[in-house]
N, C-alpha and C positions, 0 to 999 in steps of 0.2 A: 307529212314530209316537210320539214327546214329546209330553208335555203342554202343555210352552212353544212345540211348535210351533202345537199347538191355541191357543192362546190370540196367537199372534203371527197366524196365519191369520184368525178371528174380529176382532182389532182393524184389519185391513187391510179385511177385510168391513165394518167399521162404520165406518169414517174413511174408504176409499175416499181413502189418500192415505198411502204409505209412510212419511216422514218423521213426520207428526202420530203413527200406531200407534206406530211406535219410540218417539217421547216417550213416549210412553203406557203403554208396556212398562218403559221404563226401559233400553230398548238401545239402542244405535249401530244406524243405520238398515243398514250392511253386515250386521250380524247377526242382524237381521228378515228380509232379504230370501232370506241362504243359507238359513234356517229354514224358510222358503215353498217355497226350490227344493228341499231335501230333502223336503218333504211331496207338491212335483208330482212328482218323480220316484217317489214310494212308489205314491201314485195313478192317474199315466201321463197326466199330462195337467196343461196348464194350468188352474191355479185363477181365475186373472185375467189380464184385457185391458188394455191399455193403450193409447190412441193420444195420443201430445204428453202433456200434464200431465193427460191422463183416465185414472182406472183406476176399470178396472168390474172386476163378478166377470163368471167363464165360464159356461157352463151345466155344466160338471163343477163349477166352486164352487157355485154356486145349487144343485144335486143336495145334494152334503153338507154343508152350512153347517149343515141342522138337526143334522143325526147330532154335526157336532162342537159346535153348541150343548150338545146332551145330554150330551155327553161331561164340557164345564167345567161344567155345572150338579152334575152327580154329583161330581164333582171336589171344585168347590165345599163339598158343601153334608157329605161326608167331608169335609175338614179341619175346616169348621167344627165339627161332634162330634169329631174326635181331640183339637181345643184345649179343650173343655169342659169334655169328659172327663180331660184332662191338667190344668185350672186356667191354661192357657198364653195365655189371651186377654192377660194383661199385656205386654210385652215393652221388655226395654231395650239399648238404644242407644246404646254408646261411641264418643264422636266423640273426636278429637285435634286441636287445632287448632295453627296457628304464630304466634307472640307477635304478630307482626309485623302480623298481619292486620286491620284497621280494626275495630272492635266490633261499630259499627253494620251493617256489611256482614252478618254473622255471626249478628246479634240478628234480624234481618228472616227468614235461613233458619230458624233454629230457632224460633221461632214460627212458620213454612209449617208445618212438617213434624207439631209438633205440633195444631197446627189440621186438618192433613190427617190424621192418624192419633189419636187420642184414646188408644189403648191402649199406646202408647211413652213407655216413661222414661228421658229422657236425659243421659247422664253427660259432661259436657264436662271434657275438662283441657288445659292449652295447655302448650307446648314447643317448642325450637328443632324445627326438621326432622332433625336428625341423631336427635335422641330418639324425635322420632314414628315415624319409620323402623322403628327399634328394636321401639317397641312396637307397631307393627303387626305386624309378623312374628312377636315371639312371644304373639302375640292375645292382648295386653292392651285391646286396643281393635279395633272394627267396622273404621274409616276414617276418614282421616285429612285434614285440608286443608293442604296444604301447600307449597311449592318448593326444588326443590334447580338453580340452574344451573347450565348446565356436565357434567351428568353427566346419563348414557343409564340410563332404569330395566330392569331386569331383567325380565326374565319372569313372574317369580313376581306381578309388581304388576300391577294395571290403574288405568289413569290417564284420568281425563276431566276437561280443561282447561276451566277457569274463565273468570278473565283474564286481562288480563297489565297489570304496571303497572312504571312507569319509578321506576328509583334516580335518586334525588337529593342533592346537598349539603345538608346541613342547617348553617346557619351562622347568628353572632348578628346581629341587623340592623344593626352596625356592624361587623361584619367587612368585609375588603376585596371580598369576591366578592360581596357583597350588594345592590350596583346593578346587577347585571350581568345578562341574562336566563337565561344559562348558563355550565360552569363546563368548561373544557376541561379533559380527564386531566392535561395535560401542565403546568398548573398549580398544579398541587396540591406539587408538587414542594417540601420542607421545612416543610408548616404541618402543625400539630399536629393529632396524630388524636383525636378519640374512637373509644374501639374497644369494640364489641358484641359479646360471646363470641358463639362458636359461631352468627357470622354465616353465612348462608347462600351467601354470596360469598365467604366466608374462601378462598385460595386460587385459584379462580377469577380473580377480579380483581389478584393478587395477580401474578399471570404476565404481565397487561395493563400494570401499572405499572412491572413491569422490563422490560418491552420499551422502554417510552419513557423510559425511564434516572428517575424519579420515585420519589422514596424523602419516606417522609412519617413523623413523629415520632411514635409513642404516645404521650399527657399520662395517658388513664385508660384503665379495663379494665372493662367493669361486664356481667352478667348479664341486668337492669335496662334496659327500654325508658327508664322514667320518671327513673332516673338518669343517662342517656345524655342524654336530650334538659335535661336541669338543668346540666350541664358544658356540652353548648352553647351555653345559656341565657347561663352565666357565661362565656362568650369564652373558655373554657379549650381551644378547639379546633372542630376542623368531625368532621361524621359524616357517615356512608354509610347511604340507608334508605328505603326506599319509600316513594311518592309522598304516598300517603296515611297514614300513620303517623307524619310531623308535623305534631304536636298542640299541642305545646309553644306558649303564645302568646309568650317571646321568641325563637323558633326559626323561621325561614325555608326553606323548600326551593326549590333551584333545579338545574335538568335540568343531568345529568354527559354532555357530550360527546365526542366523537374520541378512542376512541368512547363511543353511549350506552349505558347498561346497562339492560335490561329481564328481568322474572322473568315466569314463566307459573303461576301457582299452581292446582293441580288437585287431585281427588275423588280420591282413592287407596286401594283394597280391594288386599285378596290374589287375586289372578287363580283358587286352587283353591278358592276358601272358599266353603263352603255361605253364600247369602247369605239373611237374616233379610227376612219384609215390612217391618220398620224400614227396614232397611237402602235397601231396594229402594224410599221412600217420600223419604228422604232424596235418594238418587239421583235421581229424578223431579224434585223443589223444588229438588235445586243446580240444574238444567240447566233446567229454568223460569224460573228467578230472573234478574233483570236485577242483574249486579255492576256497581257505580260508572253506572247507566242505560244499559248496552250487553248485550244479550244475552249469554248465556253463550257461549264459544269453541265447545263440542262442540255444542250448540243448529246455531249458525252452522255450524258444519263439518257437519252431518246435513243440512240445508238445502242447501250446497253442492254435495253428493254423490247429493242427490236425484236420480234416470236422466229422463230425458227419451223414451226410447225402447221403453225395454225393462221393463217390473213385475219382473224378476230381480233389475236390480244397484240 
């Protein structure tokens, strides 16, 4: 018997409702539930009932609910002397985030996190996603918020999707595309690019555009959100950029069609990495947090996946 099993047991005990204990935990409701089935299997018996969208406990859970009360209370209340004794009540908290990502989205989580946790200090640095990648891996940082399209993550990563938001043309309000509600790929064909290093789409889109014969002119090259959307500004060209990330007030966006481009930007730890109660605090407030007023994607997809049937899956 795990200790995370004990405490995924107990919050299913107390919510009486699969999905809400996962938030609560900080896990994906599939990994609550195998947790519970290794603990009935250890014990030989169902812990809990379920009929339609009811879950009770069994009378084998009612039996040991106290015993595993006991169990996290001792749990508990060792760690809390190991951190006392270490000085380790402080903890901090390296996020990564992607340029691209709206502020305010971002300023609303870390204020959650730290409202919810008092004793984390949190170290924010922002970076293309090719960089965050990087230093996640070689634990320069906790976790990272970020997208990569077009490409499958590895193993080594875990990923819990946020939300997803549409690329758009970014153009000056007297450019030619600018009355238009949308902007078709096949378009674009000859006007001037603004180009954003180490866009997250570099390539990606780049196979899309030679399929439909579209060849479009670099004017600049910039690092620079805030110098990217200034050459817009200036008519010196159009850019490619998420929905929300134009800012600019002579800068327009309008939705890229046939086809559209959308990104999915997710919560990304190391899949073996001991995770910190920072960490695991942070995890909770992303998948809490309403991004752009729609619930988080992994929220919704744990809701989705809730069993109807069976307290197992």
């Amino acid at each position: 018997m795990e200790l995370h099993q004990v405490r995924y047991f107990l919050a299913v005990a107390e919510e009486l409702n699969f999905s809400r204990a996962a938030e609560k935990c900080s896990v994906s409701q599939p990994a609550l539930s195998r947790a519970i089935i290794l603990l009935e299997q250890e014990f030989g018996g169902p812990l809990f009932h379920r009929e339609r969208r009811l879950t009770n406990l069994s009378p084998l859970g009612r039996m040991v609910r106290p015993y595993l009360e006991q169990i996290a209370k001792e749990s508990d209340e060792a760690l809390k002397l190991a951190r006392q004794h270490a000085g380790a009540e402080k903890h901090t908290l390296k996020l990564g985030i992607m340029t691209t990502i709206a502020p305010n989205q971002l300023a609303d989580l870390i204020i959650a996190v730290l409202r919810a946790y008092s004793g984390v200090d949190m170290v924010l640095s922002d970076a293309n996603s090719f960089e965050l990648e990087r230093r996640l891996a070689a634990g320069e940082i906790d976790a990272a918020i970020y997208a990569l399209p077009g490409k499958e993550p590895g193993p080594e990563l875990h990923l819990l999707p946020l939300f997803r938001e549409q690329m758009v043309i970014a153009v000056h309000p007297t450019h030619r595309f600018a009355n238009q509600e949308a902007v078709r790929v096949r378009d674009l064909n000859g006007e001037a690019y603004i180009h954003r290093n180490h866009c997250e789409f570099a390539g990606y889109a780049d196979g899309i555009l030679q399929s439909q014969g579209v060849t479009v002119s670099p004017a600049y090259f910039s690092d620079s959100e805030d110098w990217t959307q200034a050459m817009i500004a200036a008519g010196l060209g159009f850019g490619f950029m998420p929905r929300h990330s134009v800012s600019h007030p002579g800068v327009i966006g309008l939705p890229v069609i046939e086809p559209e481009f959308w990104r999915t930007v997710n919560l990304v730890t190391m899949t073996e990495r001991a995770h910190s109660p920072a960490l695991g605090v942070l995890v909770r407030e992303a998948i809490c947090k309403e991004w752009f007023g729609v619930k988080a994607i992994a929220a919704s997809e744990a809701l989705a996946s809730e069993p109807t049937s069976s307290p197992m899956m």
